[in-house]
N, C-alpha and C positions, 0 to 999 in steps of 0.2 A: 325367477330372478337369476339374474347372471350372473357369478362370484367370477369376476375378475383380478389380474393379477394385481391391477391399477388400485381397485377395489379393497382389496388387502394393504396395501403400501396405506391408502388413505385410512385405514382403520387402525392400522400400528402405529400411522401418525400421529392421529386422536388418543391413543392410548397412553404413547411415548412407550411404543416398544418395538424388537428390532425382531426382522424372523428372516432365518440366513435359509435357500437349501430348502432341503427335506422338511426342516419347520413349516415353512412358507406353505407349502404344497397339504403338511400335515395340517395347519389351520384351515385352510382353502374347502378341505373335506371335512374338516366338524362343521366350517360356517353353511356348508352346502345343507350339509343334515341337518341344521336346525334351521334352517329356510323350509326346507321341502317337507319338516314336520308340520312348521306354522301355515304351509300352504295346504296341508293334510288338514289341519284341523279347518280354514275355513273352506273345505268341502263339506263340512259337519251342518246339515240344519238344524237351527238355532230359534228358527221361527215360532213364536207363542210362549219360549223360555224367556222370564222374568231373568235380569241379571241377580246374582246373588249377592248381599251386603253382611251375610250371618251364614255360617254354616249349619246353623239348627234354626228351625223354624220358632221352635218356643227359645224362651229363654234362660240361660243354665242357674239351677235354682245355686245360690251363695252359701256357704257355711257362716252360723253367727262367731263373730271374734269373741274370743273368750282366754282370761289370758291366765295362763294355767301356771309362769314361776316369772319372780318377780326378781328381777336384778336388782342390787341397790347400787347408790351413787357411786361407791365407792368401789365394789366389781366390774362396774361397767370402767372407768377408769384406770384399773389396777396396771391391765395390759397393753394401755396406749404407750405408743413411741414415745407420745410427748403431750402434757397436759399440764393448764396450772391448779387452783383448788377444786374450781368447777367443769372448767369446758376441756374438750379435748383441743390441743393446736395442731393444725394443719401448715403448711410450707404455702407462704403467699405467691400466687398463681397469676396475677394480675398485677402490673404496674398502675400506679397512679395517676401519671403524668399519660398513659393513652386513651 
């Protein structure tokens, strides 16, 4: 594939980023080398490989939960910014009217 200068313009454009110079030139040669890796890899035969959806064949045995110290209402609590007698308050995040 061809890394042209056009090429770059239209990818800064997508991005909304600007490369003056030396940048321009300096992107030109990483986007080169990560082209001609991905052209490297499909020289790789691949034929008869199963794609992978797990990186371990069995399955990773789990620890059972076990809950070893128990906060009470009132430490869970103690060090919020801001709470009334039960819940902790959060800063509303969402208008109503949208």
């Amino acid at each position: 594939m061809k890394i042209t200068e056009e090429l770059i313009d239209k990818l800064a454009n997508l991005a909304r980023l600007e490369f003056q110079g030396s940048e321009k030139a300096a992107i030109r040669e990483d986007i080169e080398r990560m082209v001609g890796f991905i052209e490297k890899l499909n020289e790789v035969n691949t034929e008869g490989v199963l794609p992978l959806t797990h990186i371990h064949a069995e399955p990773i045995p789990l620890r059972e939960d076990r809950v070893v110290e128990e906060v009470s209402h009132e430490q869970a609590l103690k060090n919020a910014p801001d709470h009334d007698s039960d819940y902790f308050r959060v800063p509303r995040v969402l208008d109503k009217d949208n």
